[in-house]
N, C-alpha and C positions, 0 to 999 in steps of 0.2 A: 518357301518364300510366302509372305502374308501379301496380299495382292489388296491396295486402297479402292475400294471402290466410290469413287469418287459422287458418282450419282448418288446413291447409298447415304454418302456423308451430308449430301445436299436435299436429303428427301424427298429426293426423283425417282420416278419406277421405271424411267427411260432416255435412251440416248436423243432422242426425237426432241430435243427441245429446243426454244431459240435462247438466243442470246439475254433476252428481256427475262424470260423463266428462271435462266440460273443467276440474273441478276438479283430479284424478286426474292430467291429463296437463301441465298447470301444475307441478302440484308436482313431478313426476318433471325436467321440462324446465328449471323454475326451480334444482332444485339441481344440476342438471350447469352449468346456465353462471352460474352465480351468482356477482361479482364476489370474493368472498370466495376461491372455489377457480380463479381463473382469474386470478390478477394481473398487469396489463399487459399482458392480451390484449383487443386492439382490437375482434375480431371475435365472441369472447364476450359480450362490452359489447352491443354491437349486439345478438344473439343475444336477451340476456337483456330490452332493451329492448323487442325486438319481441312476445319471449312478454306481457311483460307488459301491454305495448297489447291484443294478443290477447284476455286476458282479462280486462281490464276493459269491452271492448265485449261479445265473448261471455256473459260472466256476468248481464250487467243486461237485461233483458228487453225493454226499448223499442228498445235499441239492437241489441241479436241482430236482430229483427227485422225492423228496416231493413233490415241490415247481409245476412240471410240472403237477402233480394230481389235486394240487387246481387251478391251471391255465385254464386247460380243465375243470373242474366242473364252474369255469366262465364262459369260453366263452360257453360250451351249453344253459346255463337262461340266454343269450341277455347280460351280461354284469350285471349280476346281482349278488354278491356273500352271500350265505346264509351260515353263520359257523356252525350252527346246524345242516340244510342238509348235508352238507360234513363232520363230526363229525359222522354219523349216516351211512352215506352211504361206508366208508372206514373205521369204525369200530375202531376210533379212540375218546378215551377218553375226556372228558373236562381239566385232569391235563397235557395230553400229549399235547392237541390242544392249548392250553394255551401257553405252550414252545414253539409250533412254529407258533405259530402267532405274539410273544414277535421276534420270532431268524426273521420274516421275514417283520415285521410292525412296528418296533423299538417301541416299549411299554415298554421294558426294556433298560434304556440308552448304548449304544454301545460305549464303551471307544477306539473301532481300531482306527488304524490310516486312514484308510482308508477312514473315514468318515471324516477327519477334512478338514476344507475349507480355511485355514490362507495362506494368501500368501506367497509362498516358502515352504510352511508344506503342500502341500497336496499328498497322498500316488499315484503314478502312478506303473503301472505295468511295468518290465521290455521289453523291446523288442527282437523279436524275432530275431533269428540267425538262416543263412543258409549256411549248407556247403554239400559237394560231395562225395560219396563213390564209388571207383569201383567194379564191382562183377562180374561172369562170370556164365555164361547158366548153369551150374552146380550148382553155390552159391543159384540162384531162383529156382529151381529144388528140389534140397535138403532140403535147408536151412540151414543156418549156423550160425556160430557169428563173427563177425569182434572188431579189437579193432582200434578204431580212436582215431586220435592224432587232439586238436583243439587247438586256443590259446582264454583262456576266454576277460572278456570286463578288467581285470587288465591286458592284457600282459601275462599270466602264461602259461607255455601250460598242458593241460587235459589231459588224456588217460579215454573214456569211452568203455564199452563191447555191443556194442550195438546186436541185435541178426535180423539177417535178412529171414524174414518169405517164407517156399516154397508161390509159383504161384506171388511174386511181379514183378509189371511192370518196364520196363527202364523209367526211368520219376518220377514216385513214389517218396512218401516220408514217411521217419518215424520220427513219433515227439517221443520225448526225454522231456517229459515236466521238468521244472524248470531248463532247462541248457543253457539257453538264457542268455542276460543281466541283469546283478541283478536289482530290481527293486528302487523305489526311497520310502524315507519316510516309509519304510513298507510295500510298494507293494509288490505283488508277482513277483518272477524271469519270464522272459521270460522264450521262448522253444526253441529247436532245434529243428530244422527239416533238417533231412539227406536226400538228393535226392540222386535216384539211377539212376547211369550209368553202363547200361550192356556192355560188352568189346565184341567186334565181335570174331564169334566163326567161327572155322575154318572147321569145319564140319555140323552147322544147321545153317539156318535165322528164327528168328522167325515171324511169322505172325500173331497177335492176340495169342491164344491159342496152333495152329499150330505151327508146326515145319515142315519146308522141309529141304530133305536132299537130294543130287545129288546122281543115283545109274548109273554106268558106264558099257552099256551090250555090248560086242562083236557083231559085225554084225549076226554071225551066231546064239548067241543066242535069238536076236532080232527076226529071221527069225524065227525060230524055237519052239522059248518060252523054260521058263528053270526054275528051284527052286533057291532060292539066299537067303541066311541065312541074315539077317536086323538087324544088332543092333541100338538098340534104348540108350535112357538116361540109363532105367533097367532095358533093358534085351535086347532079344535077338524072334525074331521070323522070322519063313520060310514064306517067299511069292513064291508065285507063278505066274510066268512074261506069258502072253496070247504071244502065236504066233503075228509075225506081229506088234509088238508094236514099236512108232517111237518116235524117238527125240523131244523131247517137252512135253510127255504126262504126265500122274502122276499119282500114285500108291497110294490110302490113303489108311493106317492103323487106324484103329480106334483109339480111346484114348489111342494112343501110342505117342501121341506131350506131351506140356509141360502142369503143371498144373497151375489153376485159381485160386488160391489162396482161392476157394469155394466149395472146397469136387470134383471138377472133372476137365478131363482135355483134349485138345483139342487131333486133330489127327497127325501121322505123314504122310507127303507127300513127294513121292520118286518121283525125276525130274528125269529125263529117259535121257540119253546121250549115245547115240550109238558112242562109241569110235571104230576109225580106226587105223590098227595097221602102226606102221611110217617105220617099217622095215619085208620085209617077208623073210621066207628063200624061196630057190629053188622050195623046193616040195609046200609052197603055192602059189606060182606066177601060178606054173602048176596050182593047182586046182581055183585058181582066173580064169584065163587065159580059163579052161575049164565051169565057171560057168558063164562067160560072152558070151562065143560062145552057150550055151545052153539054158540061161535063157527068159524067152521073158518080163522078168519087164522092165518097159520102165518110170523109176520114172520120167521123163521131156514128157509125151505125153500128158497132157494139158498144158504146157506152150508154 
């Protein structure tokens, strides 16, 4: 039995790939041998046949699956595939193994359109579509649902509900599969994919996982160290500011930043801004006035 290596045909060196990859490398493959630019080449035909088996098993998730077991049971015997071994070794039947050797070795004739090679009649997948969402430190925090408004490949315009997952990055994207371009002949529709743009917040920057946030201490609390109540995204916690602490420094909280979209989440970091006051009354200019004739800090005695 000649055993399709499906990967192979697709010019992948591995099972490990997502859905976007064997999309990616479909389209590149399909229009190089696409009947259209290859007229009365036999072996094109073929070609373009085979990618297209490729990926229509590749793409659908039940059958990836399958198809990725007998894949690996290949490549460990060198390239060698035995149906009896893999029958015995995954505990799968002869009337079950039979069905899908037929759904992935064409042994039973396949009437899709996917597969036909006439020119002008052959099935391409639709293309993908990309559009922008805005969200805000709160929406990836959370998580939420948005409803987007798109105009499809007719002109119409859409409303989908799409749902925006806690820990996503600014950049990111979410596919939407089947809401691309419709496909041609029979193909399948393209995808969406929504990128996300985060909107500047006006109280964190995010860093990675982190969050800083400006905390503004009176000189005398600076001097002195002091407790300062910290809200966070949710909630609220007392730190405690060390004597002597200067402008520039920074307070991390532990996994009190934002989350990673992987069960944890980074820390928050408090930037230290020794705010001075613009206007004193009377009785502080006195005690200003008496803390400079007393004090011997001499903040410019190395420069």
């Amino acid at each position: 039995m000649v055993f399709k290596d499906y990967y192979n045909i697709l010019e992948l060196d591995t099972y490990k790939v997502s859905i976007e990859d064997i999309k990616l490398a479909y389209r590149k493959l399909a229009k190089q041998y696409h009947p259209d630019v290859n007229v009365n080449d036999t072996l094109a035909e073929e070609k373009f046949k085979d990618i297209n088996e490729a990926y229509d098993v590749l793409t659908d998730k039940n059958k990836k699956r399958r198809y990725d077991r007998m894949w690996v049971s290949y490549k460990s015997k060198n390239g060698v595939f035995d149906p009896i071994d893999f029958m015995k070794k995954y505990e799968v039947n002869s009337e079950a193994f039979s069905e899908f050797f037929e759904l992935f070795f064409g042994k039973k004739e396949n009437k899709k359109p996917g597969f036909s090679i006439k020119k002008n009649d052959a099935m391409m997948v639709g293309e993908d579509v990309e559009t922008e969402i805005e969200v805000t430190l709160e929406d990836t925090f959370f998580g939420t649902t948005k409803t987007l408004a798109f105009r499809t490949a007719k002109g119409a315009m859409k409303n989908i509900t799409i749902k925006i997952p806690e820990g996503i990055r600014n950049g990111e994207r979410i596919r939407v599969p089947g809401q691309g371009k419709q496909g041609i002949n029979g193909g399948k529709n393209g995808d969406l994919f929504i990128r996300v743009k985060m909107l500047p917040d006006s109280i964190y920057k995010l860093d990675g996982s982190n969050l800083i946030k400006e905390l503004k201490l009176s000189p005398w609390e600076a001097a002195l160290g002091t407790s300062v109540n910290i809200e966070y995204l949710d909630g609220t916690a007392l730190v405690n500011i060390p004597a002597g602490i200067e402008s520039g420094e920074k307070l991390r909280i532990p996994r009190k930043g934002h989350k990673n979209g992987m069960g944890s989440r980074g820390d928050l970091l408090l930037d230290i801004k020794i705010a001075v006051p613009k206007e004193l009354s009377s009785t502080e200019k006195v005690l200003f006035k008496k803390l400079a004739e007393t004090s011997n800090f001499q903040p410019r005695k190395n420069i």
